[in-house]
C-alpha positions in Angstrom: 101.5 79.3 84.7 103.2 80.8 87.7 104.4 78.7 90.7 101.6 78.1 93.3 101.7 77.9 97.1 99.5 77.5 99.9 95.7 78.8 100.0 95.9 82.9 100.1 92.1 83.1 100.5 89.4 80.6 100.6 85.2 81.5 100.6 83.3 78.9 102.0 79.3 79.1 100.8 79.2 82.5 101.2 76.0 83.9 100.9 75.3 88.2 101.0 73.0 90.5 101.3 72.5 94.0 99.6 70.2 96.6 99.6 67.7 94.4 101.1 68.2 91.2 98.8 70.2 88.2 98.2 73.5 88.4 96.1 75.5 86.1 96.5 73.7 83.1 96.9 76.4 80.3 98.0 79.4 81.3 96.6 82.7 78.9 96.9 86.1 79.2 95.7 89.8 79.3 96.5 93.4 81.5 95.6 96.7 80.6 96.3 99.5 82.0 96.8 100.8 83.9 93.9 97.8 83.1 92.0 95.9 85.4 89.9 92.4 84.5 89.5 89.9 86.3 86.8 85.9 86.9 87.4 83.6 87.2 84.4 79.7 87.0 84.2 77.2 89.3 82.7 76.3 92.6 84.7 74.4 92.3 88.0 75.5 88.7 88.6 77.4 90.2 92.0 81.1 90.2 91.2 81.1 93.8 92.5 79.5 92.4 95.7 81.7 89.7 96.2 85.2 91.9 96.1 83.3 94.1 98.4 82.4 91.2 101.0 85.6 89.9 100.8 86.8 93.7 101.7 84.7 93.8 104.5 82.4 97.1 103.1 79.6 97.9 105.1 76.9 97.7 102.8 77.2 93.9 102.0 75.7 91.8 105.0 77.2 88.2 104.9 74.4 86.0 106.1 75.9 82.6 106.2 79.6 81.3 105.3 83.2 81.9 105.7 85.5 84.2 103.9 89.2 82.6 105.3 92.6 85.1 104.5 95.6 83.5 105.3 94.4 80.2 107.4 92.2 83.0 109.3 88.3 83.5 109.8 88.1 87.2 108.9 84.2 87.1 108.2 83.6 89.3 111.0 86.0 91.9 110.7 86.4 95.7 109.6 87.6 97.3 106.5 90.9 98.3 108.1 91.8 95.1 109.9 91.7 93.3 106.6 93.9 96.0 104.8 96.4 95.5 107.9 96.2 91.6 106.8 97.5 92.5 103.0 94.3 92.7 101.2 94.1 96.0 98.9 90.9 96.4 96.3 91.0 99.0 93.6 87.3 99.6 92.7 85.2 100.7 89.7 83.7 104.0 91.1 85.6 105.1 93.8 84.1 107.7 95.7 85.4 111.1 95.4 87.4 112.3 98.9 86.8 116.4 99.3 89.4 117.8 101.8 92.2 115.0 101.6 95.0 115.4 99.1 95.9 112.8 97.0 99.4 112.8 98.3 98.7 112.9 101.8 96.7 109.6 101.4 99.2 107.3 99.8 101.7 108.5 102.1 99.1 107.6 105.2 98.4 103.9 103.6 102.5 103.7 102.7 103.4 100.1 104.2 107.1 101.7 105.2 108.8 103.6 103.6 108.1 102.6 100.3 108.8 105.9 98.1 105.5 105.5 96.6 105.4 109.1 95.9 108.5 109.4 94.1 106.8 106.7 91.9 103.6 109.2 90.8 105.2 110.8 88.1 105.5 107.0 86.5 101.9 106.7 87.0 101.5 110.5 85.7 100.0 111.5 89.2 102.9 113.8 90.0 100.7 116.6 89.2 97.8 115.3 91.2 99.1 115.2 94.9 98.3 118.2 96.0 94.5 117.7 94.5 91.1 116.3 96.5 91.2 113.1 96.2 89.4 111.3 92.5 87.4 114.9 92.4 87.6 116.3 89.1 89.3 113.4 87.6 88.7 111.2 84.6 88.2 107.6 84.1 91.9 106.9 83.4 93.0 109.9 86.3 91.2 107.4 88.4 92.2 104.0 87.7 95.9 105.1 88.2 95.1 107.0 91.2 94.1 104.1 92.7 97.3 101.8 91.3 99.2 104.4 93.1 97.4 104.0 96.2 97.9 100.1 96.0 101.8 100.3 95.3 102.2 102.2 98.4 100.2 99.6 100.5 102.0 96.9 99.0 99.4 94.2 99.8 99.8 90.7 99.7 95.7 90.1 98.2 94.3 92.8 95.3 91.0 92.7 94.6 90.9 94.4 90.8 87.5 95.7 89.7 87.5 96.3 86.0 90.4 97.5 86.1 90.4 98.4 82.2 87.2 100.0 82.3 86.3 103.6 81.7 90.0 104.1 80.1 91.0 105.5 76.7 93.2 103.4 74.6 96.1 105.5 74.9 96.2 105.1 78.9 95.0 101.3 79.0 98.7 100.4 78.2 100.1 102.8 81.4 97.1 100.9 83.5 98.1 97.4 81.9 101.3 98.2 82.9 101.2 99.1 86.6 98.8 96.5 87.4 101.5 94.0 86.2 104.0 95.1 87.6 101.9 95.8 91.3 101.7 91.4 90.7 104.9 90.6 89.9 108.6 91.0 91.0 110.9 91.7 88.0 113.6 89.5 88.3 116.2 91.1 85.6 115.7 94.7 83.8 113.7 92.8 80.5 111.3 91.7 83.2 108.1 90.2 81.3 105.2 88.1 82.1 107.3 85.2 81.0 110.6 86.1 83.0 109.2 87.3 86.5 108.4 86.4 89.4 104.6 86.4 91.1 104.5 87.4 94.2 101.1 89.3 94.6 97.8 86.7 94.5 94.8 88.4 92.9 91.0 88.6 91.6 90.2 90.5 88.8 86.7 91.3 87.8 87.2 92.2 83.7 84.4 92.1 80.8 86.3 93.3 77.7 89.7 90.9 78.5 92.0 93.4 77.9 93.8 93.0 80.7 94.4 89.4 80.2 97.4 91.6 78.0 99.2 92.6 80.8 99.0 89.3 83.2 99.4 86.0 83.3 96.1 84.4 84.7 95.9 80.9 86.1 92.5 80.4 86.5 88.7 81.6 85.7 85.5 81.7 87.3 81.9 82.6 85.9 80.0 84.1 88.3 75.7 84.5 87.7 72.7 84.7 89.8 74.9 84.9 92.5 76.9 81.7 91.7 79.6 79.8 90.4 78.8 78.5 87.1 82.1 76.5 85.9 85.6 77.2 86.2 88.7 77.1 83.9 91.6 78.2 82.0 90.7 82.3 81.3 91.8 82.2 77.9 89.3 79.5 76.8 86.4 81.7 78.8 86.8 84.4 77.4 86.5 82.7 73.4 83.6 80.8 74.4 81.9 84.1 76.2 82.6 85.9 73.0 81.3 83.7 70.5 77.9 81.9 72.7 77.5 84.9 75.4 76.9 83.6 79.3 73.4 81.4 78.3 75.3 79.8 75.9 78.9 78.8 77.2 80.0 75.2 76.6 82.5 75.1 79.4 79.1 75.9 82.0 76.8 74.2 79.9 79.0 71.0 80.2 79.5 71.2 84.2 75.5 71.4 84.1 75.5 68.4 82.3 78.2 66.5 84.6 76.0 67.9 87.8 
């Protein structure tokens, strides 16, 4: 457990709207500083249209609620003003970008002058900066293009989407990796999850776990039918998912019970 601050982002009953139907359907929960939060539930549940509300995309309508950043109602405002505020959101299926080079676009999101693209070649991009943004590129290509992207913007909020997903096992170590270290500061050269510093708050949406490898979680929420079910500690989540599935899980069964 990392130290904790002040609320970093707060979602008051939020309720959302996609495609012509509900989503989210009251959804509440808070993040602290230097927090790192995980999201499971089953597909279709909305944790995909939750990271995009709280990003501010277009094609989720929040109906009712509050989605606070910082002490600050941000409900109402655009893509860009947010990522100005310090949230960044690396998504599942990007879209691809013909006619903007890789390169050019982490040096136009740089937050100073951050020397993010001296960093590509750690992220095995080097070769990739001169090429249309995500077109042509793998799973793994992908996921690290947009890591690269986020280290340049430095932000002070990441939304992770399955961060792990669609990635061979030979690059989920690399991705495992830079997501780490894009949450923490390393405080000596042997910098590990148990001698460094968090200075990044997050919420990562992950089905398999394996990122749960590579960070230090404080705290877990089940998200289905477009709400909270329970909350805890990720580790024990994750075991009780595994063994019962969603329908099943003792740790929602039991706040059921309490409620």
């Amino acid at each position: 457990m990392t130290d904790i601050g002040a609320i970093m982002l707060e979602i008051i009953d939020l309720h959302v709207e996609a495609g012509g139907r509900e989503i989210l359907k009251g959804v509440s929960l808070k993040i602290s500083e230097g927090e790192t939060c995980v999201l499971f539930g089953p597909n279709g549940s909305g944790k995909s249209t939750l990271l995009a509300a709280i990003m501010g995309y277009r094609h989720c309508k929040v109906t009712s609620g509050k989605i606070m950043f910082k002490g600050q109602d941000i409900t109402g405002m655009g893509v860009d003003e947010r990522a100005r505020l310090g949230i960044g959101m690396m998504m599942q299926r990007p879209p691809n970008v013909s006619g903007v080079k890789l390169g050019d676009l982490v040096r136009a999101t740089a937050k100073g002058n951050t020397g993010a693209i001296d960093q590509a070649e750690s992220f095995k991009m080097d070769a990739f900066l001169n090429r249309d943004v995500n077109v042509g590129f793998s799973g793994g290509e992908i996921k690290r293009s947009e890591l690269l992207q986020l280290t340049a913007q430095k932000p002070d909020f990441v939304l992770l989407d399955e961060p792990e997903s669609g990635v061979d096992l030979e690059s989920i170590d690399l991705i495992g990796r830079k997501v780490h270290d894009l949450l923490y500061t390393k405080k000596d050269k042997k910098c590990d999850g148990s001698r460094c510093a968090r200075h990044v708050s997050a919420l990562v949406i992950t089905h398999t776990g394996q990122i749960l490898d590579y960070i230090g979680a404080d705290k877990a929420y089940i998200l289905q039918n477009g709400i909270i079910r329970c909350s805890g500690r990720p580790t024990d989540l994750l075991k009780d998912i595994r063994e019962r599935g969603y329908k099943e899980c003792i740790s929602c069964r039991m706040v059921n019970i309490e409620e």
